[in-house]
N, C-alpha and C positions, 0 to 999 in steps of 0.2 A: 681733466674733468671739463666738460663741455658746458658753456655759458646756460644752456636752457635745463643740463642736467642739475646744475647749483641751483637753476632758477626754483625749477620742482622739489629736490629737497627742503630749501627755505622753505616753499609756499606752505608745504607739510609741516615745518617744523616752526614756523613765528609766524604770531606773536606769543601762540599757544600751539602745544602740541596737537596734531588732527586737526579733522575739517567740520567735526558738528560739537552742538555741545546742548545742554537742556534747561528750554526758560519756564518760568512760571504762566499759568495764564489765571491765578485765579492772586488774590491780594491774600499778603501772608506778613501784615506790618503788625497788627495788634494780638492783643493775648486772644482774643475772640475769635480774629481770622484763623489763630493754630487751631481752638477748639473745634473750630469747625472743620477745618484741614485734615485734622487727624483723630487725635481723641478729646470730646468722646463722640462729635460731632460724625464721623466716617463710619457711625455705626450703620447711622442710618441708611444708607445706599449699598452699604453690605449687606443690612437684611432684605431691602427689593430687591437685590441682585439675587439674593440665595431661593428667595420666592420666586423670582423670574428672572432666568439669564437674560434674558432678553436686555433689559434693562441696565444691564454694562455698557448698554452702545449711549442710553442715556445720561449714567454719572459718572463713566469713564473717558480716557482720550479713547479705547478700542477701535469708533468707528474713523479713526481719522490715522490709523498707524498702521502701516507694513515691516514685517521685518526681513531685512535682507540677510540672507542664510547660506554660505557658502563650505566646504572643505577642503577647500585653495587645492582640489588637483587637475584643475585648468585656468589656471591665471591668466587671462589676456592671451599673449601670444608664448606667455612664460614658460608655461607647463605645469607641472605636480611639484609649488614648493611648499605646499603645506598651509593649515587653516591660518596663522597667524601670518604669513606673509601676504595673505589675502586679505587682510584688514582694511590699506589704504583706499585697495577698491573697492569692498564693501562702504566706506566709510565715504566713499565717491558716488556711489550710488544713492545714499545716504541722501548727500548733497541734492543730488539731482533732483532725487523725488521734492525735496522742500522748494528748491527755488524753481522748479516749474508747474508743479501741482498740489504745494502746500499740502503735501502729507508728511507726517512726520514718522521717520525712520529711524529703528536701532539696526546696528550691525550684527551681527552675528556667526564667529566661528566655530565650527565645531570639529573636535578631534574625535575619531572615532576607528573601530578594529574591523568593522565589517558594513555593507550596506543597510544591513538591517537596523545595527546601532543605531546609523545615520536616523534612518524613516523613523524609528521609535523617540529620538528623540528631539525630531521636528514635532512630531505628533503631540508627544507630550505637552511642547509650548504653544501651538498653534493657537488655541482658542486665546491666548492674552493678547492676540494682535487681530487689525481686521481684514491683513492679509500676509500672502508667504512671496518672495522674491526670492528664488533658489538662484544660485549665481556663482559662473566657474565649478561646474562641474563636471568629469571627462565623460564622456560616452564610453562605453553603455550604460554604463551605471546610472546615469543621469536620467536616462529612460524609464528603467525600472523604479526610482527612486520618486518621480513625478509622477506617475503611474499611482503608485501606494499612494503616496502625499494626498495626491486628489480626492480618492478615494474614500479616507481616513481623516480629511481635514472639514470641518466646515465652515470652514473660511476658503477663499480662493489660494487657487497654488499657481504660480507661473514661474518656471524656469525659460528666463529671459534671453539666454543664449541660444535657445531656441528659437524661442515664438516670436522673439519681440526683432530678433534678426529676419527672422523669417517676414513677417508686417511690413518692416522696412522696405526690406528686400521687394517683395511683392506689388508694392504699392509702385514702388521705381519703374520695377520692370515692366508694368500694364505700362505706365504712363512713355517709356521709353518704347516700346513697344507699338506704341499708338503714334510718334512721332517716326517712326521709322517707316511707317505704313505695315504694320505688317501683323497679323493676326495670333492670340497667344495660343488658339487650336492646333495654328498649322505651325509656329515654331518648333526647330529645331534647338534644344538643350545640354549643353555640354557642362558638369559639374565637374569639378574639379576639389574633393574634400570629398569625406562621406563622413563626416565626425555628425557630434546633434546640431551644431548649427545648418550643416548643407542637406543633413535630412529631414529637417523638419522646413527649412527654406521652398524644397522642393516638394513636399507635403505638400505646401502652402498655395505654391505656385498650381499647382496640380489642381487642387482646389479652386482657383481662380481661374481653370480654365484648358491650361496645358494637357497634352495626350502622354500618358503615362511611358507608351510604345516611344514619344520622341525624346527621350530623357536618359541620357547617357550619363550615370558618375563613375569618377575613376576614384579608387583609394590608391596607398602605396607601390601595390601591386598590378594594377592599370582598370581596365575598363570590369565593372562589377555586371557579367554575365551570367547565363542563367546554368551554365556547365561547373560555374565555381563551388568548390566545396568548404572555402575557407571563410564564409562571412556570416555575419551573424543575420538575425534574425528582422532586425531595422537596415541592416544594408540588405537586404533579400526583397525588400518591400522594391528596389531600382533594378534588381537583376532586369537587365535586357537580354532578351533573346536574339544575340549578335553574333557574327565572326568579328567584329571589331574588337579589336586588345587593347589600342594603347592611343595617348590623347591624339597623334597626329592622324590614328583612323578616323577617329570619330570628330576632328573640329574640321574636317573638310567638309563645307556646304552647311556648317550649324551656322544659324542664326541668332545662338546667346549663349556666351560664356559667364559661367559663372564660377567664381572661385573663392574658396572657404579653405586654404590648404597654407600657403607657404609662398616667400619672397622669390620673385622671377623665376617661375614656375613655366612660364607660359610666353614662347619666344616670339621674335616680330614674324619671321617665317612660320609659325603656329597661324597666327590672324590671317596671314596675305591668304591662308585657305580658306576663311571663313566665307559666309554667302554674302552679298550685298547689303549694304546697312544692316553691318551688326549692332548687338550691343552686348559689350564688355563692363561686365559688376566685377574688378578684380577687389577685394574685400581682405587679405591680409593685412593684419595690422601688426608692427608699423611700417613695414614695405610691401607695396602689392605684387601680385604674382608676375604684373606686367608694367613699368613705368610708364603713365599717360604720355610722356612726351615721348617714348618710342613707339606706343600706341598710332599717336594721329600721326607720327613720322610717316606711318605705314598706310595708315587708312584713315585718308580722310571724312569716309563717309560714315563714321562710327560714331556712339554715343559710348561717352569711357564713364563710369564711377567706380569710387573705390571707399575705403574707410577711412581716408584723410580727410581734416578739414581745411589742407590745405589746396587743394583741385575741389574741381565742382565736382555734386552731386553727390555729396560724401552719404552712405549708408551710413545712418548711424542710431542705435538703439534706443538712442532718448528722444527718438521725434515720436515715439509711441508708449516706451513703457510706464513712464507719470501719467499719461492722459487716460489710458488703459486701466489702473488701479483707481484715479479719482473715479471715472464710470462706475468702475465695480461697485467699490466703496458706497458711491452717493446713492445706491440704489440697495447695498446691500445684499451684492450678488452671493451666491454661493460658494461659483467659480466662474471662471473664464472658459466659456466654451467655443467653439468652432464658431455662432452664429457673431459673438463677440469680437475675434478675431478680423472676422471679414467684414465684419462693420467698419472697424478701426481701419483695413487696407483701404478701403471704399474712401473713408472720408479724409486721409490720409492725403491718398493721390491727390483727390479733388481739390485741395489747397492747394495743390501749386498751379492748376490752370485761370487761380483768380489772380487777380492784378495783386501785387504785391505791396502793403503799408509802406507807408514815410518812415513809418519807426522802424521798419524792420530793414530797409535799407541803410538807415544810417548807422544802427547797428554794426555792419557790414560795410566801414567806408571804403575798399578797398575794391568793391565790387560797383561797377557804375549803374548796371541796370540787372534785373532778373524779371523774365518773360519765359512762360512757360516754351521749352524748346530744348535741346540737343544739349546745354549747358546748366540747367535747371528742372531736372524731370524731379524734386523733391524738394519740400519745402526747406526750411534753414531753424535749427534748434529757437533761437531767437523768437521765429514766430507767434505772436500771440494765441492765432487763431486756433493754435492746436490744440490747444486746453479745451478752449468751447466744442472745436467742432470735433474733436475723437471721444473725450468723454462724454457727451451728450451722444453722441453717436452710440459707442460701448453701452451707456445706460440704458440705451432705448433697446439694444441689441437682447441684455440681459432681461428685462420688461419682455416684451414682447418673445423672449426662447423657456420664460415662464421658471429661470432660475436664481429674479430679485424678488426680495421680499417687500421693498417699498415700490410703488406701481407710477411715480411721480418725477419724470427727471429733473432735475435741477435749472433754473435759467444763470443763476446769479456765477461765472466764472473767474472773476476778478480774484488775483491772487493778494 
């Protein structure tokens, strides 16, 4: 057993089992405080609530709680082992949302016989939380299932393996993009994955800009053309109209690889094809399709990120999806829609072309300098400013796309 394998068991297992647990915020020391607490005192904000929903967001936590909701059959890089082996990471995301956007999170697994199951009984619980984090769940299905969700929820629904990959993703690639010289109309795109994270990545990107025509993904099978009779309905949305099959047709002369698939996937004689300052997002976790050091071995002139936070410019889900729900949240959104999204990539990028805090480097001692450039096209979890500027960003987005119901955003972000 490996030293850091022990290290993550322990972390998970002491001093107490798991990684959240649940405080009081209100005083529960005298016989008075219970009265009020509960009975008979808790009558009272039961009957405003029963008079006005609304009003949960006033005498409950509602406005201030997501809950993460998974059926473990896409764990990380695991696969389909099921809702309770799914827990630690739900229970991780958990985490995240609290220590960087002070929302507080339950986890939630659920076992179920069909997709329907699933959506009916999101649905059901929906309204006790003030929003839905759907998380590890395999395509298609995950499509369809967000789909309903949204539709049926009125609270926001974000499955984050999607969008919040996608965000990331997008925000990197303009700014990588921008350092390379080279424009996101006229790039050449080379995907490698067609699962919901590399489809909705390239949604994204598409949306921020890219020609639909220059966007080659491969699945198993190779390059997803428009002669294929075997692909569903969201891989149909990338059909290219190509002779191209297989990844060594289509990475000659592309200008960005992008990889949502599987460990060294993608060889050094793959890149030596690519066109002049590429950029390489190899994004398997936890070994990427391509190792950076046989990356710049080959090509100097490349911008490399991956999903480690052990190389620079790690893509990573949490530089958006806290900051993303405080937005929603603090306004009260309904959902998260497209204008929200591109909010988030917008303001996203734009922190890493500002100088970088004292705090946030020392954070980071092992890094001496970060300057926007070839080694830093994305900010670092650590950062403060993400809190302020994506959730103020998302709030405004929500305000202004006319799907929040408070019209006021927020100044105060101090966690």
């Amino acid at each position: 057993m490996s030293d850091f394998r022990q290290q993550a068991l322990d972390y998970h297992e002491f001093p107490v089992a798991g990684k959240t647990a649940v405080s009081l915020t209100k005083p529960a020391q005298t016989s008075h405080d219970l009265s009020l607490a509960y009975s008979p005192g808790v009558a009272e904000p039961v009957r405003e609530i029963a008079a006005n929903p609304d009003d949960a967001y006033r005498y409950t936590n509602k406005g201030n709680t997501v809950a993460v909701i998974s059926n473990g059959t896409a764990i990380l890089g695991l696969g389909n082992l099921g809702p309770l082996a799914s827990k630690p990471v739900m229970e991780g995301k958990a985490l995240l949302f609290k220590r960087f956007a002070n929302i507080d999170s339950t986890d939630i697994e659920v076992k179920h016989r069909t997709t329907a199951d699933f959506i009916n009984t999101v649905e059901s619980i929906a309204d006790t939380f003030g929003g839905i984090n759907l998380e590890d769940i395999k395509a298609p299905e995950c499509f369809e299932i967000e789909r309903e969700l949204i539709a049926r929820c009125n609270v926001p629904v974000f499955h984050d393996d999607q969008h919040g990959t996608a965000i990331v993703t997008a925000a990197g690639m303009l700014n990588a993009l921008e350092i390379q010289g080279k424009k996101i109309e006229d790039a050449i795109f080379v995907c490698l994955g067609a699962g919901a994270a590399a489809i909705a990545c390239m949604t994204m990107i598409v949306k921020c800009g890219a020609q639909r025509e220059n966007v080659y993904m491969l699945d198993r099978q190779g390059v997803i053309h428009t002669r294929r009779e075997d692909i569903n309905e969201y891989k149909a949305l990338f059909a290219n109209n190509t002779d191209k099959r297989t990844l060594q047709d289509v990475i000659k002369d592309a200008d960005v690889f992008l990889g949502l698939s599987g460990a060294d996937l993608l060889t050094a004689d793959d890149i030596a094809l690519m066109a002049p300052n590429p950029v390489i997002f190899a994004c398997s976790n936890p070994d990427p399709e391509i190792k950076p050091e046989i990356a710049h071995s080959i090509r100097k002139d490349l911008i490399m990120g991956t999903g480690r936070s052990d190389y620079p410019n790690q893509v990573n889900n949490v530089l958006c999806f806290p900051f993303i729900f405080r937005g929603a949240l603090d306004v009260r959104a309904s959902q998260i829609n497209d204008e929200m999204k591109i909010a988030a990539v917008k303001a996203l990028a734009a922190i890493a072309k500002e100088p970088v805090p004292a705090e946030v480097l020392a954070a980071y001692p092992d890094v001496d300098s970060m300057t926007f450039g070839p080694e830093y096209v994305l900010p670092k979890p650590m950062d403060p400013r993400l809190l302020r500027n994506i959730a103020s960003a998302v709030s405004q987005a929500a305000i202004d796309s006319g799907v929040a119901v408070l019209d006021k955003v927020p100044t105060d972000y101090s966690l």
